[in-house]
Phi, psi and omega in degrees: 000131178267339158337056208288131197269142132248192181218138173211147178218089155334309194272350178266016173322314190276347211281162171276167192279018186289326177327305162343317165301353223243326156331280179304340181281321231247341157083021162281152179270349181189187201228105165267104176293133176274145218248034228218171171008271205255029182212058136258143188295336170261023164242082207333316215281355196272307209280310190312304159325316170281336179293301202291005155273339170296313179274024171232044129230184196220035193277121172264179206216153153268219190162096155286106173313148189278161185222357176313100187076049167224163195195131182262349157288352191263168210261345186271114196315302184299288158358294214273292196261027150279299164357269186314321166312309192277345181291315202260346174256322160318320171271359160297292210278332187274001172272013142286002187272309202194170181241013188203123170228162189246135171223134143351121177263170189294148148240177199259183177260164159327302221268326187274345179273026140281326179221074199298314187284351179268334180290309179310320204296328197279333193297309195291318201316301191308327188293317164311337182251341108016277183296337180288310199297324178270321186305318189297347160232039147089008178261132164276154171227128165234141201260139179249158185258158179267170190251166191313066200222089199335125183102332177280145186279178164055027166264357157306169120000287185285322157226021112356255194281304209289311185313317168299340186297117163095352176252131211267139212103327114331074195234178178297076164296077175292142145275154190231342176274298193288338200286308187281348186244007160264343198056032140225081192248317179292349198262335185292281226292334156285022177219007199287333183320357188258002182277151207232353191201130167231164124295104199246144164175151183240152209193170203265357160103008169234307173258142144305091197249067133014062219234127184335167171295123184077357167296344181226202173268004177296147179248104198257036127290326188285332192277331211260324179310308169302302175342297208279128176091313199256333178218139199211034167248166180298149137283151182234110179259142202248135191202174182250273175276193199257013172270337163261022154264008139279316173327283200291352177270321191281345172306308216284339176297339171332299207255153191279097172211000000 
């Protein structure tokens, strides 16, 4: 497989960190740290347990930004540049970590789908002072779209790709989960060559259950077919434990890619 697999786990924010080893065991090549409860990166006794699980495995590592309560949409000033602050310091500590952090876009208030073109221009801004701040350590930022959940930007294609457009530094976290609970998973998927990151976990096309590979309604021959030839970034398959990320490593060895 040329593919290098990783595993991330949301629901294991809170958890200690030996569940991690069950990464390596479990025959994934690398770890996207959820940036979230006992793994933010701006918390010493945190970012030191990871590195030191890192180098007593043989886990190469992403970095999911943390996104509880923050928001790159938002109209409340101090909000919107705290948003940014905790973005730009979470990508400072993971780049002794990775060269790749994945971050959330913003959603709106009541009050910003009034003025839907002024929240997009503060949205690139934030993304633009974002993307300077990580080239200066050597980080790429990829932005994810989102899954069907009123008020989040970015669950289209287009604006997506159109949020990143022109902003240097920046590139594209197709979900392939979230992608299915928009009913635009075939239109991300005619663009995945522009994806720089992906995200896999399956779900039944309405809630976002981050649920194994084959557990849902996805169709991943039709998904895996794009793939192959079309996207040449790591997978990151995303779960709640480490008994359903063997389910999905052993779904995805099925296919020749």
């Amino acid at each position: 497989m040329s593919h290098d697999i990783y595993f991330s786990s949301s629901a294991k924010v809170w958890s200690a960190v030996e569940w991690v080893y069950g990464i390596e065991e479990t025959g994934y090549d690398g770890w996207e740290i959820s940036a979230e409860g006992n793994y933010r990166l701006d918390n010493k006794e945190s970012f030191d347990s990871i590195v030191a699980t890192l180098e007593t495995t043989g886990l190469k590592a992403t970095v999911h930004a943390p996104f509880s309560d923050l928001n790159l949409a938002s109209l409340n000033y101090p909000i919107y540049k705290e948003s940014i602050r905790q973005l730009c310091e979470c990508i400072r500590h993971a780049s002794e970590l990775t060269d790749f952090v994945t971050v959330h876009p913003g959603y709106m208030s009541p009050e910003a789908r009034l003025v839907p073109d002024k929240v997009w221009s503060l949205h690139k801004e934030a993304l633009g002072e974002i993307g300077k701040f990580a080239e200066d350590y050597g980080v790429r930022v990829g932005l994810e779209n989102m899954p069907a959940i009123p008020g989040f930007l970015c669950m289209c294609p287009d604006e997506l790709f159109g949020m990143i457009d022109g902003i240097e530094n920046v590139f594209a976290t197709v979900d392939i989960g979230h992608a299915n609970t928009t009913k635009e998973l075939r239109s991300f998927l005619a663009r995945i060559g522009e994806a720089s990151h992906l995200h896999l976990h399956d779900n039944n096309g309405v809630h976002d259950d981050h649920a194994p590979l084959g557990r849902g309604n996805i169709d991943w021959d039709m998904v895996f077919s794009k793939l192959n030839g079309n996207y040449r970034g790591i997978y990151v398959v995303e779960g709640r434990s480490i008994d359903e990320a063997a389910v999905s490593l052993k779904f995805i060895r099925g296919y020749d890619l």
